[in-house]
KEDONU-818045 format. One record per residue (C-alpha): residue in three letters; x, y, z. Coordinates in steps of 0.2 Angstrom, whole numbers, plus 5000, padded with zeros to 4 digits. Layout:
AlaXYZ
...
***
This chain:
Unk494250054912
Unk492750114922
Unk493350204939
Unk492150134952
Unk492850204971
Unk492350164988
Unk492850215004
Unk493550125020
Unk493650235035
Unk494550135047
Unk494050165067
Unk494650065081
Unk494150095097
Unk495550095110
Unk497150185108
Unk498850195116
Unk499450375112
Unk497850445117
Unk496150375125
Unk494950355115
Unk495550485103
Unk494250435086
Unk492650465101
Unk493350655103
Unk491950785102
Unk492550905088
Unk491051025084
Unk489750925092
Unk490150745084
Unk491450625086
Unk493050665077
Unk492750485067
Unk491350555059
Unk492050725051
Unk493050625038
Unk491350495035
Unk490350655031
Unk491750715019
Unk491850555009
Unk489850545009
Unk489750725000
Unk491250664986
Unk490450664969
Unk491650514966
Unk491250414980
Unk489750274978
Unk489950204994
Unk490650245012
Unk491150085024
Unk491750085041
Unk492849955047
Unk492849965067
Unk492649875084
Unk491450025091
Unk489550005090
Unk488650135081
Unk486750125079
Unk486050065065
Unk484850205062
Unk486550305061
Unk487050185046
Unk485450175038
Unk485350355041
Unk486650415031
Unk486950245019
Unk488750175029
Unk489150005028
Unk489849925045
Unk491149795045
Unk491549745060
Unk493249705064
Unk493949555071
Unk494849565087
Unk496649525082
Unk496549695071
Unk495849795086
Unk497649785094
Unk499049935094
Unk499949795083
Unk498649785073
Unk499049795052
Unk498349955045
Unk498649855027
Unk497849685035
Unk496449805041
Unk495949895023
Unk496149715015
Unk495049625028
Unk493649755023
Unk494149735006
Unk493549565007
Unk492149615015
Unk491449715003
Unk491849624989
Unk490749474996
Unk489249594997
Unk489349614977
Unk489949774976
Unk491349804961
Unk492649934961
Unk494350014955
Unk495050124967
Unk494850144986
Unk494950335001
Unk495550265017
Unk495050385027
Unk495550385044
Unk494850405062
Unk495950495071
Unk496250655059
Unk494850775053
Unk495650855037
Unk494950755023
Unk494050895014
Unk492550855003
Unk493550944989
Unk495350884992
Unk494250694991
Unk493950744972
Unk495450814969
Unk496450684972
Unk495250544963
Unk495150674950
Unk497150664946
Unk497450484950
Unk495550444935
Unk496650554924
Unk498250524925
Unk498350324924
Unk500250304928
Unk499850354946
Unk499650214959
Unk498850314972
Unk498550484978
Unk498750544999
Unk498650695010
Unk500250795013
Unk500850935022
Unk502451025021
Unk503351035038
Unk505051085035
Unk505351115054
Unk505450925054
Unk506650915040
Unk507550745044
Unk509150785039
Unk509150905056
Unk508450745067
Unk509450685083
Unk509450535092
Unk510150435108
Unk511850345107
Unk512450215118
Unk513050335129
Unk511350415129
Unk511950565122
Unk511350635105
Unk512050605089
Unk511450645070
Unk509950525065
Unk510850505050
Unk512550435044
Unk513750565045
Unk514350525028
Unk512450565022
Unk512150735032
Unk514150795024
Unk513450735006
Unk511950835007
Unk512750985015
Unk514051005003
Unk513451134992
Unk512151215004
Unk512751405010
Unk511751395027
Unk511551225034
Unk510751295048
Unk509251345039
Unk507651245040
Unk507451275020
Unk509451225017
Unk508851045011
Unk507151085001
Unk505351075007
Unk505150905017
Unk503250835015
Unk502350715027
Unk500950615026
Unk499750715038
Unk498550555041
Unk496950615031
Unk496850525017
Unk497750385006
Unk496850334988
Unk497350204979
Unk497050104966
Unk496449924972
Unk497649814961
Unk499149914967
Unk498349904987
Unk498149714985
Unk500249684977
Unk500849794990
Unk502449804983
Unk502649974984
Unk503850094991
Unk504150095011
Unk503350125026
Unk501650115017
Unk502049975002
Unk500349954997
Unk500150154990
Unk501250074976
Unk503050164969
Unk502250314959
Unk501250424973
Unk500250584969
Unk500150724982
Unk498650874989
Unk499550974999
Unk498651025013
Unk498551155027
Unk499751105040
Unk498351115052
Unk497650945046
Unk498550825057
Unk498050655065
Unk497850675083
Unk499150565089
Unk499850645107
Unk498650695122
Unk499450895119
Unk498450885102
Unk496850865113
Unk497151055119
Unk496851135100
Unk495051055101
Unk494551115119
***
């Protein structure tokens, strides 16, 4: 099997959480364009496409060899289908001729997907066929789940969990207090997803994001690589 990859960065212009947040200026471009210039210097990568509703010149394109797709409205929405989305320009791409295995999705509100991450990751998933895709973590055990709260009916907190689970996992652990009590906790820290297209197109993966398939590979990134997603994150770029 030949591994032929592309890559989809997926830009929408408007945004709920934070206003035109894929148009910040980060180091003199907009912050869309840091992850497009990373897949563009991958050694794996033949072609870069963007999927988006903003309009970018086409000496920009032509310039520096991005294929635009643009993006019907009912995927331009906060409601829109991320997976909808990647397959739409899927379709797109494929009608242009161009063949290929495995698929970056890259997106346009995060600036962490390093040139050399890119290639690691598509390294391991080429050589290790058993793997259905490869993304971008962090470890954030601050954030472990197990010590999550939310509102009752009474508006009061209770554990996000069952209590049943929280006791079961607790069991054994000496100091349940500690952040580390229930082993390092990993998010997805919204720079990359790479997967292979067969296993993109069944979706049938493991939940939230089915189409990343059931066997997932990991980079583990700094924790500084997140995807601006609340108007405080703005404050780190000013």
């Amino acid at each position: 099997m030949t591994n032929r990859t592309i890559c989809i960065s997926t830009v929408r212009k408007n945004s709920q959480s934070v206003k035109k947040k894929n148009l910040l200026k980060i180091q003199g471009k907009p912050l869309f364009m840091h992850n497009i210039d990373y897949a563009l210097n991958s050694k794996f990568i033949s072609s870069v496409h963007i999927t988006t509703d903003i309009n970018i010149s086409n000496k920009i394109l032509t310039k520096k060899k991005i294929g635009y797709i643009k993006r019907p409205h009912q995927l331009c929405t906060n409601k829109a289908s991320h997976f909808l989305t990647i397959k739409h320009a899927i379709n797109s791409i494929e009608k242009q001729d161009i063949e290929f295995d495995i698929i970056v999705v890259v997106l346009g509100n995060s600036f962490g997907a390093k040139t050399k991450d890119l290639d690691e990751g598509l390294k391991k998933l080429i050589n290790n066929k058993k793997l259905d895709s490869v993304i971008s973590v962090a470890k954030y055990n601050m954030y472990n789940p197990i010590r999550a709260f939310k509102k009752d009916k009474k508006k009061l907190l209770t554990n996000f969990f069952e209590t049943k689970t929280i006791e079961k996992k607790i069991k054994n652990s000496t100091n349940i207090n500690t952040k580390n009590a229930f082993n390092d906790v990993y998010f997805f820290n919204g720079s990359f997803w790479i997967i292979r297209k067969e296993i993109f197109l069944k979706n049938s993966g493991i939940p939230p994001f089915r189409f990343l398939g059931k066997n997932i590979g990991f980079i583990e990134q700094d924790p500084k690589f997140v995807e601006i997603d609340d108007k405080w994150q703005k404050k780190l770029f000013e």
